[in-house]
NUPAVEX-375551 format. One record per residue (C-alpha): x, y, z. Coordinates in steps of 0.5 Angstrom, whole numbers, plus 2048, in hexadecimal, padded with zeros to 3 digits. Example, Ala and Ser with C-alpha at 12.3 -4.5 7.8 and 13.67 -1.06 7.14 Angstrom:
8197F781081B7FE80E
// end
This chain:
8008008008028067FE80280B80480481280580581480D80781B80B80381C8077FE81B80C80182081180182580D7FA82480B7F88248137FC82A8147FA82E80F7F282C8117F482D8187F48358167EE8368137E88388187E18378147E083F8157E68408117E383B80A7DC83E80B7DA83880F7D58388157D883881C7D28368217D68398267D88318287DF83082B7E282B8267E78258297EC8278257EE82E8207EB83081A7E782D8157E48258167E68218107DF82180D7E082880D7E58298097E48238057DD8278027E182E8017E582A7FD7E08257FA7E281F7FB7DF8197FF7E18198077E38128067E98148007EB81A8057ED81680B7F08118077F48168047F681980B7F781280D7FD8118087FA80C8047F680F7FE7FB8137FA7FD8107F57F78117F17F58187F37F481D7ED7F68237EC7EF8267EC7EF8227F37F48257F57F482D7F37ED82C7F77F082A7FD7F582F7FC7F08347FB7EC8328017F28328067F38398047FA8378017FF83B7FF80483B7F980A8377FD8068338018028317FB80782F7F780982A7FD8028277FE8048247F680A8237F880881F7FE80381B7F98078197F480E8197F781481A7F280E81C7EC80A8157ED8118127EB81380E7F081980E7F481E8137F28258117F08298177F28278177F982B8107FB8318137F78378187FA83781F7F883C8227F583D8297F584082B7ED84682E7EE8448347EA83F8367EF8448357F684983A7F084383F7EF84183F7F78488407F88498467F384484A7F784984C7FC84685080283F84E80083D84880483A84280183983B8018368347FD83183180183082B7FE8298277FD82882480582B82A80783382980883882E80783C82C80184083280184183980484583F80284A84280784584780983F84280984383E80E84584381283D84681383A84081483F83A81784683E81A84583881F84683381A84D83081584C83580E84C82E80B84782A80F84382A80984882680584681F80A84581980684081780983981B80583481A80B83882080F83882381583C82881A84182381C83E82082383D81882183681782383681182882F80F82A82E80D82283080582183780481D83680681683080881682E80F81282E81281983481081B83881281583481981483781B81A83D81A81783F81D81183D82480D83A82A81183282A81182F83181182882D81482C82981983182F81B82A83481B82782F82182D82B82483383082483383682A83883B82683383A81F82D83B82483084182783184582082A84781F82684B82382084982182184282281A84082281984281A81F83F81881D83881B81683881881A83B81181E83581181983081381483380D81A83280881B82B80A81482880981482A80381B8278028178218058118218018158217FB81A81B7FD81581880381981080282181480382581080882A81680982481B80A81F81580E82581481382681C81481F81D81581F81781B82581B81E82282181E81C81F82181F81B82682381F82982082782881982882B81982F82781B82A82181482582281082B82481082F81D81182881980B82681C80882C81A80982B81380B83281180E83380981283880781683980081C83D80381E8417FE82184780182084A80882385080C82484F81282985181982F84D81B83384E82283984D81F83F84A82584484F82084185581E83B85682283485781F83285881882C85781382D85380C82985080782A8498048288487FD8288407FB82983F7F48288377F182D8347EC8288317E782E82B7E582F8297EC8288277EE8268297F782D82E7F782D8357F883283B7F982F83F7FE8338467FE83384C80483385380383285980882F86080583586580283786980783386680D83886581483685D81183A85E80B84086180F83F85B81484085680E84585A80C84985981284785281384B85180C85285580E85185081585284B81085684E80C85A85081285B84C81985484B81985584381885983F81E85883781C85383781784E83B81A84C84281C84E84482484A84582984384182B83C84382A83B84A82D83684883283084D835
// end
């Protein structure tokens, strides 16, 4: 039986949300069991029987769902562009194709692309790779994002990444022993790793970013073992993490601004811009840049002459994170 749980998960969340006042419904005045639309109710916004809806919900009846069925089951969770988008994605994963091959394969990073990184110079940037995993950074990425780790963790022959802290509670050769092991993982590091946590102010909304981006990671490559095991890990030992899986929030995280505390150069304000390399399927450059002229502009200047300068001891910037 083909079945879908997290298609199902979304399909509650998304449900969960909706009041019967906000979709025109009556109310009664009643106190439900549980929040948002009863099943029925949405099945009859979206015209389908309750039978079919709940089997959907239940992971088993995806396979054959139509496009119509699900543009109007889309329509009636008041779903936006992204999470649209994902609602496909989680019924037909990989396009309806099966399993995809590129996600049991190592990545390589094309040396073009570590070469065109490396020619921004002062320019912070880094390529993620498709579950997440730093595959490289320039001098200026790594020192605004990860001064506390080796500049060439990224080049670790292991693919399943991590910031270098083996991970002893997974069975030997597992996926989630091995992920711990290798490349640096934004996701890990953003739930797992003090200094990483202490970059960014407002936490909360970095959190929920990278949770968002990693179920639509997930909807597209559901059976990945890499991205399965990081999952596992991070629910089990992040309670932040599994709260806002549970939630189910999906976001496309193409470019944000957003605060740093950094532990060198104090506060500054950046914007990232994700750019997707169309011949590497799942990659992308993620570039950061200050406003010309602003006091975070100087600040990444500085941060570069650190670099530059004596700012670097064994690999990685000075200093811990700034606490406050």
């Amino acid at each position: 039986m083909d079945q879908r749980p997290d298609l199902g998960e979304f399909l509650r969340s998304r449900r969960a949300r909706l009041a019967p006042r906000d979709v025109g419904l009556p109310d009664h005045g009643g106190r439900r069991r549980v929040p948002g639309l009863r099943r029925e109710e949405l099945a009859r916004l979206a015209g389908i029987s309750p039978g079919y809806y709940t089997r959907l919900e239940q992971g088993t009846g995806a396979a054959g769902a139509s496009d119509a069925v699900l543009d109007a089951l889309a329509r009636a969770l008041r779903l936006d562009g992204t999470e649209r988008w994902h609602l496909y994605g989680l019924a037909r994963p990989g396009g309806g194709k099966g399993a995809d091959p590129e996600a049991a394969v190592e990545e390589r990073l094309r040396p073009s692309v570590r070469n065109m990184i490396a020619s921004l110079g002062d320019t912070p940037a880094l390529v993620l790779g498709r579950f997440v995993d730093v595959l490289a950074w320039n001098r200026a990425g790594h020192a605004l994002l990860a001064g506390h780790l080796p500049f060439d963790a990224p080049d670790a022959p292991d693919p399943l990444g991590g910031p270098g802290v083996p991970d002893t509670q997974g069975a030997p050769g597992s996926p989630e022993t091995r992920i711990a092991a290798g490349r640096p993982n934004v996701a890990r590091m953003m739930f797992l790793d003090p200094y990483t946590r202490a970059l960014y102010p407002d936490r909360a909304a970095k959190s929920r970013d990278t949770v968002g981006d990693l179920r639509l990671i997930a909807g597209r490559w559901p059976d990945a073992p890499r991205l399965t095991g990081l999952i596992a890990e991070l629910r089990r030992k992040s309670g932040e993490f599994e709260a806002l899986w549970a939630a189910h929030p999906v976001r496309t995280c193409a470019t944000h601004t957003r605060d740093y505390r950094h532990p060198v150069v104090g506060r500054l304000t950046l914007t990232d811009e994700l750019l997707t390399l169309p011949d590497d399927p799942g990659q992308r450059v993620v570039i950061y840049h200050a406003e010309p002229g602003s006091p975070s502009a100087g600040a990444l200047r500085r941060l570069a002459d650190g670099v530059a300068g004596d700012g670097v001891a064994g690999g990685g910037l000075m200093g811990g994170p700034r606490r406050t």
